[in-house]
Each structure stands twice: as structure tokens, then as C-alpha cells.
DOPA-922633 format. One record per residue: chain; residue in one letter; residue number from 0; x, y, z of N, C-alpha, C in turn. Coordinates in Angstrom, 2 decimals. Layout:
REM residues N
@kette:A&rest:a&nr:NUM&n.east:X&n.north:Y&n.up:Z&ca.east:X&ca.north:Y&ca.up:Z&c.east:X&c.north:Y&c.up:Z;
...
END
This chain:
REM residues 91
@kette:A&rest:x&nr:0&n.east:62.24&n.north:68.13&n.up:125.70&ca.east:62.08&ca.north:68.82&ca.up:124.44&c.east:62.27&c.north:70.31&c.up:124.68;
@kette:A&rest:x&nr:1&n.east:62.97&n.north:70.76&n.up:123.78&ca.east:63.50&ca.north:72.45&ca.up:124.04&c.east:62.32&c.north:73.18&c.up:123.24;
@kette:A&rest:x&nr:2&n.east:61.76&n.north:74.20&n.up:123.47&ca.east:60.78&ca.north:74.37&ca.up:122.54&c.east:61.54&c.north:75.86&c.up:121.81;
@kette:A&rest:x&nr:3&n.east:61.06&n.north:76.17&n.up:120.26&ca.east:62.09&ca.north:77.36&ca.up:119.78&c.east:61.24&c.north:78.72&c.up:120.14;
@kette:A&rest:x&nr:4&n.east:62.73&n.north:79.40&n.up:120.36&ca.east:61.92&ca.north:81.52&ca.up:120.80&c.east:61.01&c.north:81.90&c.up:119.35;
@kette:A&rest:x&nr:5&n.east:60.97&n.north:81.14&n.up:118.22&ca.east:60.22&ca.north:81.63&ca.up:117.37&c.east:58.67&c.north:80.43&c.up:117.41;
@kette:A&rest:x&nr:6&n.east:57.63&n.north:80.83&n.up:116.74&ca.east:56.41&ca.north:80.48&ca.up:116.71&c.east:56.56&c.north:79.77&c.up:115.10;
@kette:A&rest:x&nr:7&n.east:55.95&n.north:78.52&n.up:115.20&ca.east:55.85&ca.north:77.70&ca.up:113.95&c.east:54.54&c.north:76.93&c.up:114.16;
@kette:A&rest:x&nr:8&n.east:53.64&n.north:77.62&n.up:112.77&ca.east:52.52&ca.north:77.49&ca.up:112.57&c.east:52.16&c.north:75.96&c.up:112.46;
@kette:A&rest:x&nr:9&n.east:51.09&n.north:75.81&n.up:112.51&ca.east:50.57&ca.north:73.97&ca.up:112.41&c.east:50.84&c.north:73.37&c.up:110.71;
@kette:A&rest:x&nr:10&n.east:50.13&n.north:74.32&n.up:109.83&ca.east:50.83&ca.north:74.05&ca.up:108.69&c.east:52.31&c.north:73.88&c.up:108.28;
@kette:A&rest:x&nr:11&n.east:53.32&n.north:74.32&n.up:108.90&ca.east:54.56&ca.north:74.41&ca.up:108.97&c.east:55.03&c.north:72.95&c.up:109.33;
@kette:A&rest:x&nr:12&n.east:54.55&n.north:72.77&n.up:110.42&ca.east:54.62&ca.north:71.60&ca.up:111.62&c.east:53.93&c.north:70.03&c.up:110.70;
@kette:A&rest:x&nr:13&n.east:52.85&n.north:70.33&n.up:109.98&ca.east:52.53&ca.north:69.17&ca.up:109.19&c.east:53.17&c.north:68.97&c.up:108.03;
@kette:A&rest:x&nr:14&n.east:54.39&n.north:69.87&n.up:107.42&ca.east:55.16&ca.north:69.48&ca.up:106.54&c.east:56.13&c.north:69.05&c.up:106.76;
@kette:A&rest:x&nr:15&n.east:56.71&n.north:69.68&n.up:107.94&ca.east:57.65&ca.north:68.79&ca.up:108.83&c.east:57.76&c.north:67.50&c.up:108.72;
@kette:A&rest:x&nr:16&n.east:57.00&n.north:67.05&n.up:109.28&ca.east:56.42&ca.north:66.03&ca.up:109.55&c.east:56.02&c.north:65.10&c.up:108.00;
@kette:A&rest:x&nr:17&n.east:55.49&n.north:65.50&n.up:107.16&ca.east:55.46&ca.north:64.88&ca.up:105.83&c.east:57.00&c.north:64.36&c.up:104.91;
@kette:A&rest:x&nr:18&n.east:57.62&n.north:65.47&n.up:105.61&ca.east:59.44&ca.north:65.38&ca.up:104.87&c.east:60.59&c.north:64.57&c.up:105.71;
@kette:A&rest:x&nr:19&n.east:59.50&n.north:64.24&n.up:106.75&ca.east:60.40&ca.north:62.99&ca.up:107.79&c.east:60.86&c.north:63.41&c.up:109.11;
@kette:A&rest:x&nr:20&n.east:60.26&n.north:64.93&n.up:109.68&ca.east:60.12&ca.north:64.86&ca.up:110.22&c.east:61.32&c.north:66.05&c.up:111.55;
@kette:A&rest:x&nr:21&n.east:62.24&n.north:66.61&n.up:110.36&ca.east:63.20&ca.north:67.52&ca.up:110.88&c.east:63.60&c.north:68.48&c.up:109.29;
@kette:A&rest:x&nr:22&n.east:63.86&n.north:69.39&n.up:109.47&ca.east:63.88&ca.north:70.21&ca.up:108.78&c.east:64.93&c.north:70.85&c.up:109.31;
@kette:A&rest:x&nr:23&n.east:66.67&n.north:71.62&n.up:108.60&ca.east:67.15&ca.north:72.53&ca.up:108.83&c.east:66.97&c.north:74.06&c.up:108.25;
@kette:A&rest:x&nr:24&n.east:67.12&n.north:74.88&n.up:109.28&ca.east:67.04&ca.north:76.50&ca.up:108.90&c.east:68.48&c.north:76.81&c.up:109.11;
@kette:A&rest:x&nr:25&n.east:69.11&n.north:77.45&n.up:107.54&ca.east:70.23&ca.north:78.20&ca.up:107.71&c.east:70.10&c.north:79.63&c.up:107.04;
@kette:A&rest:x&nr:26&n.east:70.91&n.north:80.57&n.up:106.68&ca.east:71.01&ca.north:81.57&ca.up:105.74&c.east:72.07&c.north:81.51&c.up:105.25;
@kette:A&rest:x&nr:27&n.east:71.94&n.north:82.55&n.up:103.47&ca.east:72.62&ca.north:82.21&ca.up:102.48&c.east:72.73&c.north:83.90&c.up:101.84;
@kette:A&rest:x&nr:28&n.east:73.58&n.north:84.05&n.up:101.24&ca.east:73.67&ca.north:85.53&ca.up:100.90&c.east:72.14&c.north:85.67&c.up:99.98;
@kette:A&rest:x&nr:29&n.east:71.88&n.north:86.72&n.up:99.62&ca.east:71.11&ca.north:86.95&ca.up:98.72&c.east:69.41&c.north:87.50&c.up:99.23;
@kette:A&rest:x&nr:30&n.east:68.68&n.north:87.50&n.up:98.33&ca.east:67.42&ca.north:88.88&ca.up:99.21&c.east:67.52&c.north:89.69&c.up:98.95;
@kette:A&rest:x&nr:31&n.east:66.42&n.north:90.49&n.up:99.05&ca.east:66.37&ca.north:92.55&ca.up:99.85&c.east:67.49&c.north:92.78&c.up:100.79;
@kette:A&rest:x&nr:32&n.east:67.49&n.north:91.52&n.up:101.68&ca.east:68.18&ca.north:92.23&ca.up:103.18&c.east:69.61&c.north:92.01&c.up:102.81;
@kette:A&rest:x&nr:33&n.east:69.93&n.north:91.00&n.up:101.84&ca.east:71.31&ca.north:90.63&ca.up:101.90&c.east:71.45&c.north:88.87&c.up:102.16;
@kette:A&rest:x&nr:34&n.east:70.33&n.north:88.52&n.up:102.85&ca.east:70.24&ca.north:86.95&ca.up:103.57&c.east:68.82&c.north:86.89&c.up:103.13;
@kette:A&rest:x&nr:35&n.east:69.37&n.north:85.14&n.up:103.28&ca.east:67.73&ca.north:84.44&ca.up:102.24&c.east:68.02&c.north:83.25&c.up:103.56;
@kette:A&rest:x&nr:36&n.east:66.23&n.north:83.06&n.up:103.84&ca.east:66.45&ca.north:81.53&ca.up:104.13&c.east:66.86&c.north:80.07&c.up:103.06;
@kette:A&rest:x&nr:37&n.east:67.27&n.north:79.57&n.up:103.89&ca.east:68.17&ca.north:78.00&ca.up:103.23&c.east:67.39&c.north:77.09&c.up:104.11;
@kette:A&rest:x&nr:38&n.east:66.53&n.north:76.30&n.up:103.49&ca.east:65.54&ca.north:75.41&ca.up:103.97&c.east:66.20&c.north:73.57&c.up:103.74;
@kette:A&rest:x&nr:39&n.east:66.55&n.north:72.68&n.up:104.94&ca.east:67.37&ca.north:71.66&ca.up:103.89&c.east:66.63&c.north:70.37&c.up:105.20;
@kette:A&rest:x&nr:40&n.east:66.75&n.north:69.61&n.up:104.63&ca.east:66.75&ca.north:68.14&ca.up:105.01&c.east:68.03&c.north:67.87&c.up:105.87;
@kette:A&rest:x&nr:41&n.east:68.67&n.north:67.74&n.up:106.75&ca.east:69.63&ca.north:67.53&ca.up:107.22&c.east:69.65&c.north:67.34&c.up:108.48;
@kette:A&rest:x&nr:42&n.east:70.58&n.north:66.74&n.up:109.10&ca.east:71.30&ca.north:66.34&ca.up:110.89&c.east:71.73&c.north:68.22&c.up:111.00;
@kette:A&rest:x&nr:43&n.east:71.81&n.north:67.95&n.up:112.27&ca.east:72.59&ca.north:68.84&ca.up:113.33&c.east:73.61&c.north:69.16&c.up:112.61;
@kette:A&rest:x&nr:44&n.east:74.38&n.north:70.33&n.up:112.70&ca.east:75.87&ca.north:70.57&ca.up:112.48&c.east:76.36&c.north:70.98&c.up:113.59;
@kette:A&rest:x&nr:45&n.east:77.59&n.north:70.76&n.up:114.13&ca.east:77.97&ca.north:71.78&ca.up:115.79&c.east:77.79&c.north:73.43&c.up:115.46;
@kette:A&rest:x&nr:46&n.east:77.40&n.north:73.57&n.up:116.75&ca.east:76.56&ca.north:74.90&ca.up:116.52&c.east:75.89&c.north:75.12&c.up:116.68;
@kette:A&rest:x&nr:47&n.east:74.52&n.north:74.55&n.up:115.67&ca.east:73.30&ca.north:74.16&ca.up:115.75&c.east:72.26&c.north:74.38&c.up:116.96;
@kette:A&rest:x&nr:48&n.east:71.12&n.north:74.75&n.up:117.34&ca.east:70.21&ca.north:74.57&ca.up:117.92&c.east:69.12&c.north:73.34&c.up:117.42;
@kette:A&rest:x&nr:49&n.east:68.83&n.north:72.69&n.up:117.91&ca.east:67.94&ca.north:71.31&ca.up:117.88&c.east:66.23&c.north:71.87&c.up:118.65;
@kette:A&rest:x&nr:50&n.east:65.26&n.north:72.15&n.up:117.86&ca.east:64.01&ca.north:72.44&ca.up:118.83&c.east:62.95&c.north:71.23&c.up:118.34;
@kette:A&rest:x&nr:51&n.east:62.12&n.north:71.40&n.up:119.01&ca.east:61.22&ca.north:70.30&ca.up:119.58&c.east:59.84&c.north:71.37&c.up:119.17;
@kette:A&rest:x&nr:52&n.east:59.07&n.north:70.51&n.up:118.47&ca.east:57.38&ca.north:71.13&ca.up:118.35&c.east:56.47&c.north:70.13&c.up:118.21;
@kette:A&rest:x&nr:53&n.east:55.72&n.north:69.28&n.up:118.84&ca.east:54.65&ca.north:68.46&ca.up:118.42&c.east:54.58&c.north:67.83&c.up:117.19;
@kette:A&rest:x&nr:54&n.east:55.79&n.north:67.03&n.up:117.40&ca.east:55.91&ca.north:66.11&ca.up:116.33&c.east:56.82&c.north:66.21&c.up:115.20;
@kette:A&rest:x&nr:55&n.east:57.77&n.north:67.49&n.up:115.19&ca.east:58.33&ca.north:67.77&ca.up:114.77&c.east:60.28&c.north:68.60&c.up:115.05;
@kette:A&rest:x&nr:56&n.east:60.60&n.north:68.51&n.up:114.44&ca.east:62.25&ca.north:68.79&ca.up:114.58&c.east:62.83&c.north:69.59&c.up:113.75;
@kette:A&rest:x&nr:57&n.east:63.09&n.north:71.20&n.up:114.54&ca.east:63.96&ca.north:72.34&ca.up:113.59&c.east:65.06&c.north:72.46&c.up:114.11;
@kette:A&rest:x&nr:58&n.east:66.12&n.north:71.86&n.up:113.36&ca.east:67.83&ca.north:72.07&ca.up:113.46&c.east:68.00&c.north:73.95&c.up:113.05;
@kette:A&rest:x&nr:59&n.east:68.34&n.north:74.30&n.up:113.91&ca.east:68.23&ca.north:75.88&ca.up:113.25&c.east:69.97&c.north:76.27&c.up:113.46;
@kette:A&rest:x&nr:60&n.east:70.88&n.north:77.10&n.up:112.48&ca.east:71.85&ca.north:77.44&ca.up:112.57&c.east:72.40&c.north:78.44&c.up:113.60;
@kette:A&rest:x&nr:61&n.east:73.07&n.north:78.65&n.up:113.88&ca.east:74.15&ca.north:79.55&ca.up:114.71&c.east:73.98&c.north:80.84&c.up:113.93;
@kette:A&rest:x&nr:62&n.east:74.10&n.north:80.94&n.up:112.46&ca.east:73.52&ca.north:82.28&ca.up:111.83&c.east:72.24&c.north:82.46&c.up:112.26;
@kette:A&rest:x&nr:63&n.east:71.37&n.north:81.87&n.up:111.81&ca.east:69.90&ca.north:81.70&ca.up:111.74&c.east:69.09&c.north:82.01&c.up:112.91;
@kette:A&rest:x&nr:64&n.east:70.00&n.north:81.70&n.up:114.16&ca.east:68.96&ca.north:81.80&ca.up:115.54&c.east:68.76&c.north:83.35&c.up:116.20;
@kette:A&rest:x&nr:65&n.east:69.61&n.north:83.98&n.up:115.93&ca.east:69.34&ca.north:85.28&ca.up:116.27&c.east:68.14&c.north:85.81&c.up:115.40;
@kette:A&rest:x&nr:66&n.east:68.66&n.north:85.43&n.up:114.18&ca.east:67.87&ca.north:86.39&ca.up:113.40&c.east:65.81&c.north:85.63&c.up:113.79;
@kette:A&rest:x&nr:67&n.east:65.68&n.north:84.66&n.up:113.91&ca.east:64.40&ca.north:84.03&ca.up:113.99&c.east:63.81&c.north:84.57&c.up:115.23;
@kette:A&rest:x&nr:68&n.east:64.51&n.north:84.78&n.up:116.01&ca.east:64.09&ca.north:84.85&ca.up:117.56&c.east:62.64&c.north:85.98&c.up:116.98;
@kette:A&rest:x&nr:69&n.east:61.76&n.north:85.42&n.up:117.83&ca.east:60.33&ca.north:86.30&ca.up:117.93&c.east:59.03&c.north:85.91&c.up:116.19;
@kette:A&rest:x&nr:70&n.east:60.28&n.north:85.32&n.up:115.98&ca.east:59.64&ca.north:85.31&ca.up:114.13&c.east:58.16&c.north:84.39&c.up:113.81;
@kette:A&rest:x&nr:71&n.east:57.34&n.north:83.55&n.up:112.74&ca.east:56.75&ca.north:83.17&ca.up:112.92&c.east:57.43&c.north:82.40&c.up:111.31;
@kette:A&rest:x&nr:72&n.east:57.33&n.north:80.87&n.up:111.74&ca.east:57.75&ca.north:79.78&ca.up:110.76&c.east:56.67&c.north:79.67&c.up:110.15;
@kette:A&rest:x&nr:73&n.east:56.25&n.north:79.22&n.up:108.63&ca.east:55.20&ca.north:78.93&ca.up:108.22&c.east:55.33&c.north:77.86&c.up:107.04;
@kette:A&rest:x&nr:74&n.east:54.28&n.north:77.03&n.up:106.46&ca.east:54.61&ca.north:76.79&ca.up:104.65&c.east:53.36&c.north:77.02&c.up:104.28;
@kette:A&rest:x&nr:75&n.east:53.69&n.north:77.61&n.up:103.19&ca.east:52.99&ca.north:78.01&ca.up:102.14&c.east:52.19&c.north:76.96&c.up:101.07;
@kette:A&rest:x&nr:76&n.east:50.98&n.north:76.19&n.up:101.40&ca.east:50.89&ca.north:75.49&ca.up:100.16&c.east:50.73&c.north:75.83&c.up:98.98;
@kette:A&rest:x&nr:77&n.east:50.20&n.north:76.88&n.up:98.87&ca.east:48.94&ca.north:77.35&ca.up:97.76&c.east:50.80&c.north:78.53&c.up:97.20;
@kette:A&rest:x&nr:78&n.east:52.09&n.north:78.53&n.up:97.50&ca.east:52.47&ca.north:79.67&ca.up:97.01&c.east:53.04&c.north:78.73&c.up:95.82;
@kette:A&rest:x&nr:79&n.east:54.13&n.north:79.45&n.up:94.80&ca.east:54.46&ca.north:79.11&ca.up:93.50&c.east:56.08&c.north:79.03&c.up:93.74;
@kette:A&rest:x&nr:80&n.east:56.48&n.north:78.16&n.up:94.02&ca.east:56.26&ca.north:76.75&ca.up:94.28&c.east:56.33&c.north:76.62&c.up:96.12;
@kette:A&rest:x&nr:81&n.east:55.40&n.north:75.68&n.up:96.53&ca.east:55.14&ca.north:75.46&ca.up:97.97&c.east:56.11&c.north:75.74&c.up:98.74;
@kette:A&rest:x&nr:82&n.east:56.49&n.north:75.91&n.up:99.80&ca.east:57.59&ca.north:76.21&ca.up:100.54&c.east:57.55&c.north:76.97&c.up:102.01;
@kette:A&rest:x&nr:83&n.east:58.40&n.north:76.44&n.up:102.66&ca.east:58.70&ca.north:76.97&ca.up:103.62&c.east:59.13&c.north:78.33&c.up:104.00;
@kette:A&rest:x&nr:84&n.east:59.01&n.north:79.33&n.up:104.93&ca.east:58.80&ca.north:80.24&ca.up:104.71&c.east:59.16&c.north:81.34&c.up:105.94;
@kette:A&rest:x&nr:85&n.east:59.37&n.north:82.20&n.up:106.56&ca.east:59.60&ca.north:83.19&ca.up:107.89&c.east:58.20&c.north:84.27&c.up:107.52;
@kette:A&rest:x&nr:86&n.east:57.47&n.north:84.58&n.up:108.62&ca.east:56.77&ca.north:85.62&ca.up:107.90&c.east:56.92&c.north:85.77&c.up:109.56;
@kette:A&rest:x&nr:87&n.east:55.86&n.north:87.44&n.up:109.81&ca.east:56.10&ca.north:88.67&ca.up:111.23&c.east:57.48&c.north:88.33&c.up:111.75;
@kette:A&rest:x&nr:88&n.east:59.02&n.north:88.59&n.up:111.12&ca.east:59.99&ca.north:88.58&ca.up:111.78&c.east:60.41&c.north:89.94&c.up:112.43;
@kette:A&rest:x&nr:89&n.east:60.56&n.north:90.29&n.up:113.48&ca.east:60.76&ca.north:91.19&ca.up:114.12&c.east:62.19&c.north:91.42&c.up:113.80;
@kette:A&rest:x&nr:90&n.east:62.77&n.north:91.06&n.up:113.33&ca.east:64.31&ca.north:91.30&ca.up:113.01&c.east:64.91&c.north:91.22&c.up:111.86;
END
């Protein structure tokens, strides 16, 4: 199991896991910064990074992995509407 350079909270990790168990991270134009996370249900694409967390599986993109490095994955239950989420990204 490869484990990811970013930190993903236990709440994060139990939704994972509720949605079957892999989750992809890509980006998409749009935001403050210009890029939004893109949160999806999906396989690998080539490219891709595949990580491993206690029970859980983040396909993360070739865009996406730089920018996460150091970051902290989270979900939000209580936000409007629930969701997955990046929060302390150093980048």
C-alpha cells in the first residue's frame, strides 16, 4: 500500500469507505485560484496516482498531485451540502 504526501482525516476516510470505497481527486477550472476540486467515483486513469489509507482508496490526478502534496483531505458533514473537501493546503 502506497500511502499519499497529503494527510486525510478519519472523517474523510469513513466516507470513503461509505461510497465504496475509492474516491477520485481531479481539478477543474473555476474558484478564487482559478482551480476547483472535482471529487468523482471512478477507476484509475493513466497518469493517475492510486494511494492506500486504512480502508480506503484515493485515485488522485496528474493535475491534482502536486497541488495536494502537504494538504489535509477532509468531509464535511454538517457543511451545505456535505462534501468532500482540501483544507491547510500549503500550495
Amino acid at each position: 500500500m502506497r500511502f499519499p504526501p497529503f494527510t486525510v482525516t478519519r472523517p474523510a476516510i469513513d466516507q470513503i469507505e461509505v461510497v465504496g470505497g475509492c474516491v477520485r481527486v481531479d481539478l477543474e477550472p473555476g474558484g478564487c485560484s482559478g482551480r476547483a476540486y472535482a471529487w468523482a467515483l471512478a477507476d484509475a486513469r493513466p497518469g493517475d496516482e492510486v494511494y492506500g489509507c486504512e480502508g480506503a482508496w484515493l485515485v488522485v490526478s496528474a493535475d491534482a498531485r502536486p497541488v495536494l502534496d502537504g494538504a489535509v483531505v477532509d468531509y464535511g458533514a454538517a457543511l451545505k451540502p456535505p462534501r468532500f473537501r482540501v483544507v491547510r493546503n500549503p500550495n
